[in-house]
C-alpha distance (Angstrom), angle and dihedral (degrees) to the residues before:
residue distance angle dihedral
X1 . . .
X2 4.08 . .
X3 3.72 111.0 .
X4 3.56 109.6 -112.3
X5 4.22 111.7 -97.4
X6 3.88 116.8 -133.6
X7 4.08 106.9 -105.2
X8 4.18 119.8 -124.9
X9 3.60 84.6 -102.4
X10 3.87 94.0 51.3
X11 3.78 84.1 47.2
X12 3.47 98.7 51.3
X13 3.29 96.5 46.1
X14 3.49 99.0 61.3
X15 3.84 86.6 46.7
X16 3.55 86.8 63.0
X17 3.34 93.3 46.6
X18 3.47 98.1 55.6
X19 3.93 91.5 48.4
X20 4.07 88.8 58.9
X21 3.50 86.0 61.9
X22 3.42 107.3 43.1
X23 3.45 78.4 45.4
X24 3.85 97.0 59.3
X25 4.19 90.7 36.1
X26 3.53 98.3 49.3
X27 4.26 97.5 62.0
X28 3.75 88.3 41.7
X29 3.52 92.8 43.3
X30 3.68 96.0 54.3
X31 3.72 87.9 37.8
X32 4.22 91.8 63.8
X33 3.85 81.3 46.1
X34 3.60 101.5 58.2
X35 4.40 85.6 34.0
X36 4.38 84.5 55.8
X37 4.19 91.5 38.1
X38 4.00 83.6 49.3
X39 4.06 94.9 41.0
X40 4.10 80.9 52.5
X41 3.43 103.1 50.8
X42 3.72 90.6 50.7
X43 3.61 98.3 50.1
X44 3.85 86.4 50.9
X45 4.16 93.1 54.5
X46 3.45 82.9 49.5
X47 3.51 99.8 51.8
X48 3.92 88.7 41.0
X49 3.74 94.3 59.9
X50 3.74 96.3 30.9
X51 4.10 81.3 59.6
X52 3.65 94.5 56.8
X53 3.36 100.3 43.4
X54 3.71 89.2 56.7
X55 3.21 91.2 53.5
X56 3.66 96.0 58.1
X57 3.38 89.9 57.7
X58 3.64 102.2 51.8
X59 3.63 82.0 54.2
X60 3.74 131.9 85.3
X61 4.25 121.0 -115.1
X62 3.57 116.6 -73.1
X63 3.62 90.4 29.1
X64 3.97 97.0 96.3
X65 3.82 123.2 -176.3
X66 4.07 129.5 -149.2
X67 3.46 136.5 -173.0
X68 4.11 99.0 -129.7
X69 4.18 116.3 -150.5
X70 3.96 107.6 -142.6
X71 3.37 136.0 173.6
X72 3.89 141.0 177.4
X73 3.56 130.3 -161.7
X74 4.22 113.7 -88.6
X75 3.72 88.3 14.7
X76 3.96 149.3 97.6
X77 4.12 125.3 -84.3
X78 4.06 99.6 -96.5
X79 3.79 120.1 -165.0
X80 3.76 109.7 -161.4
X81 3.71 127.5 -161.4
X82 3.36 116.5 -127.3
X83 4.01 140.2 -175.8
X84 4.00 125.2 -140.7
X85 4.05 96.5 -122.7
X86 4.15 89.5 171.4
X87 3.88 153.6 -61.1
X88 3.66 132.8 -80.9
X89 3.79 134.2 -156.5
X90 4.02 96.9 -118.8
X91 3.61 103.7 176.0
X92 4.09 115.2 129.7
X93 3.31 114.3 -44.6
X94 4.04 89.1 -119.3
X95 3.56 139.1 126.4
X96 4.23 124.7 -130.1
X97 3.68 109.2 -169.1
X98 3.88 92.6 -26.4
X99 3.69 95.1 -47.9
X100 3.72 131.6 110.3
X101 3.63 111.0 -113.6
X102 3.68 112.0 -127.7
X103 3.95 116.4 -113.3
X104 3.44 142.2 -169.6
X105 3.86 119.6 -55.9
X106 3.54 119.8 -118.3
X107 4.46 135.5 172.8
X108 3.48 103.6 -122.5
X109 4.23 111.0 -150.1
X110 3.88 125.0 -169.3
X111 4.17 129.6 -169.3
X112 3.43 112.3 -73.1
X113 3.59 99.1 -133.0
X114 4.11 102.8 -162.7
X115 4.32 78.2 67.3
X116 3.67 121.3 76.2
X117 3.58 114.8 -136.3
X118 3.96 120.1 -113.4
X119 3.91 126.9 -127.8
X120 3.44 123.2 -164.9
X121 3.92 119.5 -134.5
X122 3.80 110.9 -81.7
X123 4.20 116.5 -78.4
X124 4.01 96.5 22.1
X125 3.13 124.3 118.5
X126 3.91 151.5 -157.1
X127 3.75 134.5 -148.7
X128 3.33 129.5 160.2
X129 4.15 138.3 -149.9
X130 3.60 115.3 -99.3
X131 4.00 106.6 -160.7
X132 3.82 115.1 -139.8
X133 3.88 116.8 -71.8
X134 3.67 91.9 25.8
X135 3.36 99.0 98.5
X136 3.64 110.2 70.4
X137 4.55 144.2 155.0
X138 3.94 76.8 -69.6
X139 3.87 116.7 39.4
X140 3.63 105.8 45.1
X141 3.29 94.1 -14.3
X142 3.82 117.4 -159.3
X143 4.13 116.4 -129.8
X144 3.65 139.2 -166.5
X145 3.86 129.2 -96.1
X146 3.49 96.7 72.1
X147 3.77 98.3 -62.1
X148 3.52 118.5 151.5
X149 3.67 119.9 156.0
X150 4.30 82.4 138.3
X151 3.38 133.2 -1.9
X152 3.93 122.7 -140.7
X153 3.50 123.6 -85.3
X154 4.43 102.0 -1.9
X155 3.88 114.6 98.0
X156 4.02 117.6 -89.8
X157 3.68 136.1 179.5
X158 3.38 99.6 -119.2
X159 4.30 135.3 -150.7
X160 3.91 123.9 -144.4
X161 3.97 105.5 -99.1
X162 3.58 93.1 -170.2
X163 3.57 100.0 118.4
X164 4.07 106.4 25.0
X165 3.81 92.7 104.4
X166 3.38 134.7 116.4
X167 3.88 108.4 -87.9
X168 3.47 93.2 -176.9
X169 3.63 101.9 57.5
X170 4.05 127.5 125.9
X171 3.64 90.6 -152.4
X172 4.18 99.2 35.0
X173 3.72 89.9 123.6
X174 3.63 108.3 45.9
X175 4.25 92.9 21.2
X176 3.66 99.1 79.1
X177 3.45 104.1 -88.2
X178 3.72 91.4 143.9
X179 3.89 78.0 62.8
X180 3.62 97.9 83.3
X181 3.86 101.2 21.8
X182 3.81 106.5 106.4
X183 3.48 135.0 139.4
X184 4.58 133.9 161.2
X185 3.62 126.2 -111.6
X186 3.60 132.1 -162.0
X187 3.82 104.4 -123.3
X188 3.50 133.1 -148.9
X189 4.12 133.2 -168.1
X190 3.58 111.9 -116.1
X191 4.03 115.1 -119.0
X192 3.84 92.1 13.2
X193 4.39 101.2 47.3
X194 3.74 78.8 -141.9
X195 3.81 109.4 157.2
X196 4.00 124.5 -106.0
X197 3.34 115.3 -138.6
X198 3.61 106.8 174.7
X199 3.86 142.2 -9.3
X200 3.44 130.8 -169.8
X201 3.83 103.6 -109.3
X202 3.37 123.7 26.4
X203 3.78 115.9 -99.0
X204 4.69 128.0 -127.8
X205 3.27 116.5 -123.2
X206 4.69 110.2 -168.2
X207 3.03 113.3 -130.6
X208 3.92 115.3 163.4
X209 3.39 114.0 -132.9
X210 3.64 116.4 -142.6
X211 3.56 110.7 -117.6
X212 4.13 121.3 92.9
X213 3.87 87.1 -146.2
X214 3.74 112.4 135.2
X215 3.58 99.0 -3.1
X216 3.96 102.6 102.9
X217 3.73 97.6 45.4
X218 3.90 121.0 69.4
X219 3.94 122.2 6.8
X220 3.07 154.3 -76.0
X221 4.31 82.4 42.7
X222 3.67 90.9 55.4
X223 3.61 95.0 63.4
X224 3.80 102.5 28.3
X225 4.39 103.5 48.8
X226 3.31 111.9 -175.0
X227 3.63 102.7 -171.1
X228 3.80 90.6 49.5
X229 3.84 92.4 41.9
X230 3.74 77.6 -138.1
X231 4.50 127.6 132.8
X232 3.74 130.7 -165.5
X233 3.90 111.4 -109.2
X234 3.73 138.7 -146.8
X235 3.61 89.9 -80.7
X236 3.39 94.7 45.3
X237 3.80 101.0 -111.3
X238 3.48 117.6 126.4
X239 4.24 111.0 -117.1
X240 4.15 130.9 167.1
X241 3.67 119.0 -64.0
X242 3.93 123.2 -139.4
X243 3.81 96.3 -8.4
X244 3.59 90.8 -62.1
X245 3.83 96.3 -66.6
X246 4.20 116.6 133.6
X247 3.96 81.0 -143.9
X248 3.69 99.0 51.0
X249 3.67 90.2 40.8
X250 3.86 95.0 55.8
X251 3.63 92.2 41.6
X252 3.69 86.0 61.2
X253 3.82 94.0 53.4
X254 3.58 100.7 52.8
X255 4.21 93.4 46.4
X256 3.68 101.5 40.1
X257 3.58 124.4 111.2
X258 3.91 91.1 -135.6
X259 3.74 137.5 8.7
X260 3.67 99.7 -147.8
X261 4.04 133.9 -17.2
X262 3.95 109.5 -20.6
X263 3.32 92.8 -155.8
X264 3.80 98.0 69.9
X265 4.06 85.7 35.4
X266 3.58 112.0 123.0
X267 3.63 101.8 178.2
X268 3.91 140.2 30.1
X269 3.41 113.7 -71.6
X270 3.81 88.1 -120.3
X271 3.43 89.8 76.2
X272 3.84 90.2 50.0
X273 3.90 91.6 53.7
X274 3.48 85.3 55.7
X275 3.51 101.4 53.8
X276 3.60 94.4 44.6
X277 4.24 92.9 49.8
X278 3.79 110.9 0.7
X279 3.47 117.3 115.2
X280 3.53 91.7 -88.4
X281 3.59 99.1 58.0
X282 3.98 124.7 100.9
X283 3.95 93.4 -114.9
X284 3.38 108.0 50.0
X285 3.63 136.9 84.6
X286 4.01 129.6 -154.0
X287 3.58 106.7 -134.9
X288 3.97 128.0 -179.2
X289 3.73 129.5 -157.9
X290 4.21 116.1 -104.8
X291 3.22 132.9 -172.2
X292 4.24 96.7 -170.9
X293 4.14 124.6 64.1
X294 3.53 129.6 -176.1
X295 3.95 122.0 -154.4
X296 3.88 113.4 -149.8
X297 3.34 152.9 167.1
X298 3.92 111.8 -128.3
X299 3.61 98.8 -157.1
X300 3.57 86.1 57.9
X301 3.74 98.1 52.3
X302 3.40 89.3 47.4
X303 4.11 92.7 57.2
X304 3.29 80.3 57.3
X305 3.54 101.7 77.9
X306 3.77 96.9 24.6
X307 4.13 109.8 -91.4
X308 3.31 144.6 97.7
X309 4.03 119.7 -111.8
X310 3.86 114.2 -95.5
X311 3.58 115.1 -83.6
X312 3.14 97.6 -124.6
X313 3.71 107.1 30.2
X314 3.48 99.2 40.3
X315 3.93 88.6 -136.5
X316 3.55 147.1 94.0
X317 4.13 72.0 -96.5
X318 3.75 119.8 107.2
X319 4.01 104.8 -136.4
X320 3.66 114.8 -174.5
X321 3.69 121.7 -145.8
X322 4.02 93.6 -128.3
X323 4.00 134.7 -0.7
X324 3.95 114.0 11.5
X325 3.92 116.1 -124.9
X326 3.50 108.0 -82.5
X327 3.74 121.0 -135.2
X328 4.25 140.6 162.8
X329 3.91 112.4 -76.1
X330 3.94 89.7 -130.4
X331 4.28 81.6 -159.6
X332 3.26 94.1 75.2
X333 3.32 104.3 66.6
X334 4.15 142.1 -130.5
X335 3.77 112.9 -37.0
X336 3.68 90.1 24.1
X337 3.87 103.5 120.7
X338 4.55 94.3 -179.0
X339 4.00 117.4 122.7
X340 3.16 128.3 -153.7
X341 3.58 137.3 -166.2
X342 4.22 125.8 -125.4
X343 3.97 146.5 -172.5
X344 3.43 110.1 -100.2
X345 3.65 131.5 172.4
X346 4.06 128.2 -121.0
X347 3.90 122.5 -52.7
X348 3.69 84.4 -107.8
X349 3.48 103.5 54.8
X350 4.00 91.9 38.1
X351 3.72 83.9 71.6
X352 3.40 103.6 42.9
X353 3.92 110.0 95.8
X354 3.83 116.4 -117.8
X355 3.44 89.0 3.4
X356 3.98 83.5 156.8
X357 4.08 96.2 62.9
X358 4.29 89.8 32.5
X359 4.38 75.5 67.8
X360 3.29 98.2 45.3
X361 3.66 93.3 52.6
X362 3.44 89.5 45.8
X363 3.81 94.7 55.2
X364 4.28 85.7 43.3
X365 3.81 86.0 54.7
X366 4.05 106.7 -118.0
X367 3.03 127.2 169.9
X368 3.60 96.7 -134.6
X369 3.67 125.9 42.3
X370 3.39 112.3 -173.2
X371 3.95 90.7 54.5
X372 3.65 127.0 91.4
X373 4.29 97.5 -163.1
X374 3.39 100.3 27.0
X375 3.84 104.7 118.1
X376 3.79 103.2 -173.6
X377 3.74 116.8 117.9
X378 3.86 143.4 -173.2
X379 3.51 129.1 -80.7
X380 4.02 88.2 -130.5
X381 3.97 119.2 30.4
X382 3.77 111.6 -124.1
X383 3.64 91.7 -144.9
X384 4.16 128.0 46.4
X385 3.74 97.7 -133.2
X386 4.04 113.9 -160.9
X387 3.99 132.5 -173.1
X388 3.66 117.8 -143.5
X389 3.73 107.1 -122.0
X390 3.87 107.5 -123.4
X391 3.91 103.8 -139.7
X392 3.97 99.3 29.3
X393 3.60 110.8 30.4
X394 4.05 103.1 -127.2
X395 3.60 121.4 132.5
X396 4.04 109.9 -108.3
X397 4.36 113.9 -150.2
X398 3.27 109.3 -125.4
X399 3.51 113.5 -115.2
X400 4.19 101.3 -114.0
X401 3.84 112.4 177.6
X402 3.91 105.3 -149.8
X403 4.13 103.2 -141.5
X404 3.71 96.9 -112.7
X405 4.17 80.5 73.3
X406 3.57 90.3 52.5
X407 3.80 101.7 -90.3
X408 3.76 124.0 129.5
X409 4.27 98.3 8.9
């Protein structure tokens, strides 16, 4: 006797069948997915700051350590740790009657090289909350054109600008690059791992960037290459500096005597520490001290508002593939005729107005966006939001009450 064959309805039956439960799996797959990615990246901030705060206490006073956010276009979230190796006068790099003109006062931090960095998993993010006054014409500074990412002195969530500059450049490390590459840091006080809430000028964190552009031409970058951790010698021959290590290297730069030859010197070499890792200069970044994170997924703040992250950024960040838009530095002053070159987000959300509280809403988890009273929040918060604990260094939850427990009616 034949066995019996299934029938086409049989058949599609269990077709359909099938598709109900791939159906059902699927969602809930993806939805453990995104629960273990989210799990990860919060272990990994953990670990990040938990590294730098040990750090600070296996360190002596005065040597602070911070866990520095970073990011570069294409690529993952990185939090670096990083060592205080000094200070440096970085007023204007100007002369009055053939003295330097004493400047602001800032800590100056470098990698600490015995700690391996930390990447978060691809597409999350990290802001962090700027308190009102913070932001100011140096740390996040707000420009003309219509720009406005943040606006000076009100609270923002803000990104880590360290690597939306232009890479392509001829003048990236003497044309204010250092300008618009700023980040945060969550500090710690060295011996005790107590945490740093504020100080009164923001601090430089150097970090090379990657391009060789401008640094073989005029002094003192010729003889002091940051990128190659590399100085010109008596002879003239260019040989390792500070074993190798960013920190001893910087350290070097700020207490030396002279940067290159003094005889062709033509200024201080104050001035010359300043262009090399003032706030102006291509490889460093202006960090600030917080106290508040917020763990994100970009795509999703980007949904948000309606567009797809930038191609090549991978952000709410437009990235160009060559020369960044060139506009007035309206710092400078009348008469003044130098451009400079800044982060700015997509064409879509340059033109939306207050795009800079919409995202903080967003990341506080209203409902509405556009509002400024409107109380009414999400069942789910878009963004994890964490305090830094002050004497032990763990990331507290903040307590959000979704509005079907009363919160936000």
């Amino acid at each position: 006797m034949k066995p019996r064959a299934f029938t086409l309805i049989e058949m599609l039956a269990v077709v359909a069948v099938i598709a109900i439960l791939i159906g059902i799996a699927v969602p809930a797959f993806r939805s453990l997915q995104s629960n273990a990615n989210a799990a990860t990246a919060e272990t990994l901030l953990q670990s990040a700051v938990s590294a730098a705060r040990n750090a600070a206490v296996r360190d002596r006073a005065g040597n602070d350590a911070a866990a520095v956010f970073t990011f570069e276009p294409g690529g993952n979230v990185t939090v670096i740790v990083c060592t205080q190796v000094g200070q440096i006068d970085d007023g204007p790099a100007t002369m009055t009657a053939g003295v330097a003109t004493p400047g602001v006062v800032r800590d100056v931090f470098a990698p600490l090289e015995s700690v391996r960095a930390i990447q978060l998993p691809k597409g999350w993010s990290v802001r962090a909350f700027a308190a009102p006054g913070l932001i100011d014409d140096k740390w996040y500074e707000p420009f003309g054109s219509g720009e406005n990412r943040y606006r000076a002195g009100e609270s923002a969530w803000v990104f880590p600008e360290s690597g939306l500059y232009p890479h392509e450049v001829s003048r990236a490390l003497t044309g204010d690059v250092g300008t618009f590459r700023q980040s945060f840091m969550v500090r710690f006080e060295g011996g005790t791992g107590r945490l740093v809430t504020f100080t009164p000028e923001a601090s430089l964190v150097v970090l090379a960037r990657s391009s060789g552009l401008g640094r073989t031409q005029d002094e003192p970058f010729k003889s002091n290459r940051l990128d190659t951790l590399s100085t010109l010698d008596a002879s003239g021959a260019m040989v390792q500096a500070g074993n190798g290590d960013v920190a001893t290297t910087v350290e070097g730069i700020l207490t030396r005597s002279f940067l290159f030859d003094p005889t062709l010197a033509t200024q201080p070499v104050l001035i010359y520490r300043r262009l090399l890792i003032g706030d102006r200069a291509g490889d460093s970044v202006l960090c600030r001290p917080v106290d508040q994170l917020a763990l994100y997924k970009e795509r999703e703040l980007c949904a948000a508002f309606g567009i797809e992250p930038d191609r090549l950024s991978g952000t709410a960040y437009f990235a160009p593939t060559s020369a960044w838009p060139l506009q007035a530095n309206p710092f400078d002053g009348p008469g003044v005729s130098e451009t400079v070159l800044y982060p700015r987000y997509v064409a879509s959300l340059r033109q939306t107005d207050r795009i800079d509280n919409r995202i903080n809403r967003w990341v506080e988890g209203y409902l509405d966006l556009q509002s400024t009273t409107d109380t009414r929040r999400v069942d789910v918060p878009p963004a994890r939001r964490f305090t830094v604990d002050r004497r032990g260094g763990h990331l507290r939850a903040f307590n959000y009450t979704p509005p079907s427990q009363g919160g936000g009616q």
